[in-house]
C-alpha positions as CSV (number, residue, x, y, z in Angstrom):
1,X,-16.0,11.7,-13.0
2,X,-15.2,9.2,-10.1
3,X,-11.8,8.8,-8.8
4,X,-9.9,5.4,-9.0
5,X,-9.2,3.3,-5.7
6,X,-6.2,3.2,-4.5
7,X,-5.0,0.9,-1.5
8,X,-2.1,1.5,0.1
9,X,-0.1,-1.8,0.6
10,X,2.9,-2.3,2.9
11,X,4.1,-3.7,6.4
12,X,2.0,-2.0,9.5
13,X,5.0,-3.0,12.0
14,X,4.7,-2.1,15.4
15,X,8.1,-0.3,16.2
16,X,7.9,1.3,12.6
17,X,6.5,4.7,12.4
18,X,7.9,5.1,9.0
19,X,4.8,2.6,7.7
20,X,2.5,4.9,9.2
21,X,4.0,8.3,8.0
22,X,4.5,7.1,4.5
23,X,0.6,6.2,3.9
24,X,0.2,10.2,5.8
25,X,1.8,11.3,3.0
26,X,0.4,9.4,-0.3
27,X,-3.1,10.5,1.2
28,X,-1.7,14.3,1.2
29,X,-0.4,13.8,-2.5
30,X,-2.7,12.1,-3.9
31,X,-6.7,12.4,-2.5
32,X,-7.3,14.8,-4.9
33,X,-7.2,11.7,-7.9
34,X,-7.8,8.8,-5.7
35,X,-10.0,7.0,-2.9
36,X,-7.5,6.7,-0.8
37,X,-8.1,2.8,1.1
38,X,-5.6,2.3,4.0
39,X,-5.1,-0.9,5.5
40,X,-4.8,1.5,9.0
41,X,-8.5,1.2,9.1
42,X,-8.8,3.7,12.2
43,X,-5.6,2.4,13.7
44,X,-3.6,5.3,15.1
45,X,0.5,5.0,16.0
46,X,0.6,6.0,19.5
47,X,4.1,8.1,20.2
48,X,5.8,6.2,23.0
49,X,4.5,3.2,23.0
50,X,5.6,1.9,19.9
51,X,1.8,0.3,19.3
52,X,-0.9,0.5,17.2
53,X,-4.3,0.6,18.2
54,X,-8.2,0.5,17.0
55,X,-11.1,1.9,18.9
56,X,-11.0,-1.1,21.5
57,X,-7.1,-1.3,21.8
58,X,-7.0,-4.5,19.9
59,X,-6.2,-5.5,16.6
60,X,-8.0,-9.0,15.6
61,X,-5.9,-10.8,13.1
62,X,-9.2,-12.0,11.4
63,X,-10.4,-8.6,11.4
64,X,-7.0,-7.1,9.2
65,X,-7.6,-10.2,7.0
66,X,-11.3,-9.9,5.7
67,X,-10.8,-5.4,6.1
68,X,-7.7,-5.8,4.0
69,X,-9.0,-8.4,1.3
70,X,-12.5,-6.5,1.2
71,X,-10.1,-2.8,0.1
72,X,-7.6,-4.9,-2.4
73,X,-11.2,-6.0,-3.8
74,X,-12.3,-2.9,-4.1
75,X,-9.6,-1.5,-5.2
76,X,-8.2,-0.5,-9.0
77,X,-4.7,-0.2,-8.2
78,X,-2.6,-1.0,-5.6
79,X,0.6,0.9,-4.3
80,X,3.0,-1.2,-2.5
81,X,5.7,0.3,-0.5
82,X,8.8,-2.7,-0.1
83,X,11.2,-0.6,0.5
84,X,11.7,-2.9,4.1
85,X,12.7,-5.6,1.8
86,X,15.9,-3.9,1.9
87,X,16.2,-4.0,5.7
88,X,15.7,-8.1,5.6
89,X,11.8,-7.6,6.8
90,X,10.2,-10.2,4.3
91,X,6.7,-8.2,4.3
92,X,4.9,-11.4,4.3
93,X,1.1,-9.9,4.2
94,X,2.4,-7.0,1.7
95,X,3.3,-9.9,-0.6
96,X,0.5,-11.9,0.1
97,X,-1.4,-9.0,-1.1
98,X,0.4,-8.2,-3.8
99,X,-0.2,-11.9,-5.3
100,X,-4.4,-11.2,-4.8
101,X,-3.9,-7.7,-6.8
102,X,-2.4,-9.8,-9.4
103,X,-5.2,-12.7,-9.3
104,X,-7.8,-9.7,-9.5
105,X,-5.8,-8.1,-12.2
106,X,-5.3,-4.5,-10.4
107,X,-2.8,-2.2,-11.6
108,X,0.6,-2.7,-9.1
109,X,2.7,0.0,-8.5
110,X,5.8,-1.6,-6.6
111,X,8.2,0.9,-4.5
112,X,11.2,-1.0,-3.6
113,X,15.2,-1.2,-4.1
114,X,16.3,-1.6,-7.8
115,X,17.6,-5.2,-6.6
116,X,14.2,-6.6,-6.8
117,X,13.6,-4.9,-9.9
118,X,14.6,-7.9,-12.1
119,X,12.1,-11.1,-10.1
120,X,10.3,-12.3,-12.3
121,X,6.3,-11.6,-10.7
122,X,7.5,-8.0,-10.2
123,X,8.9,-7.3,-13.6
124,X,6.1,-9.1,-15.3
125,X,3.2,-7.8,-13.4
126,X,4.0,-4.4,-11.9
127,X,5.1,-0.8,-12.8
128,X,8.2,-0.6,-10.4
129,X,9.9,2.7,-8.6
130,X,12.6,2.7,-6.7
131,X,11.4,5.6,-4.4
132,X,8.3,6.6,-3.1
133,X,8.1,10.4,-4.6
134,X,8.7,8.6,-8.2
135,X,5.7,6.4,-7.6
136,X,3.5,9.3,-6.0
137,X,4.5,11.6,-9.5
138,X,4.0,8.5,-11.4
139,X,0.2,8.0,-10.0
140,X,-0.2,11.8,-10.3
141,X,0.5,12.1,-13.7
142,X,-1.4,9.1,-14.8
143,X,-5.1,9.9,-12.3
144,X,-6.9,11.2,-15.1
145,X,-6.1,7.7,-17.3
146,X,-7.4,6.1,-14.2
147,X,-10.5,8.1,-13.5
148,X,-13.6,5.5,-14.0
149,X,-11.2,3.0,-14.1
């Protein structure tokens, strides 16, 4: 039996180690049901410095693009953590995501406050949480509905 893909959508910010830690602990919860795919691609939070690296210190915006597209492609469902929305970040590349796991018609699993519940491309086209252990349960529960997906 072959475990579902999962990718793990949300804002990479650089003074955020919150969107780093979050991913750390989907991957502990759930890579016993799913490929985990990470939009982190081998970039490490470096304490300190408030940066994010890859193997040559530099982070190519064309790069994230085509590593990014090529997991949401791959993917079967997609996990999107907005909780920033509630902080005013507007998560730009989480939502422009979000919109190809719809075009490709991957399962969306939305995380975000119950204020954005109601919009109209989340309600119709996502399973919504308002809390990150909720969604992790929710996936948990469902992995063996989603094994060879």
């Amino acid at each position: 039996m072959s475990k579902a893909k999962l990718y793990e959508c949300g804002p990479i910010r650089e003074d955020c180690q919150d969107d780093f830690l979050w991913r750390d602990q989907v991957s502990l919860s759930l890579s016993d049901y799913y490929q985990i795919l990470s939009p982190i691609h081998g970039r490490k939070y470096r304490e300190g410095t408030i940066s994010w690296q890859n193997a040559e210190d530099k982070i190519l915006s064309n790069d994230v693009f085509h590593e990014d597209t090529l997991s949401i492609r791959q993917s079967d469902i997609i996990l999107a953590n907005l909780k920033c929305l509630g902080t005013g970040y507007p998560a730009l590349g989480s939502l422009i995501e979000i919109g190809m796991g719809i075009a490709w018609n991957k399962l969306i699993v939305v995380v975000a406050d119950i204020k954005w519940k109601n919009h109209p491309f989340l309600d119709v086209n996502t399973i919504f949480k308002t809390n990150l252990g909720d969604a992790i349960d929710y996936l948990a529960m469902m992995a063996p509905r989603f094994s060879n997906y």
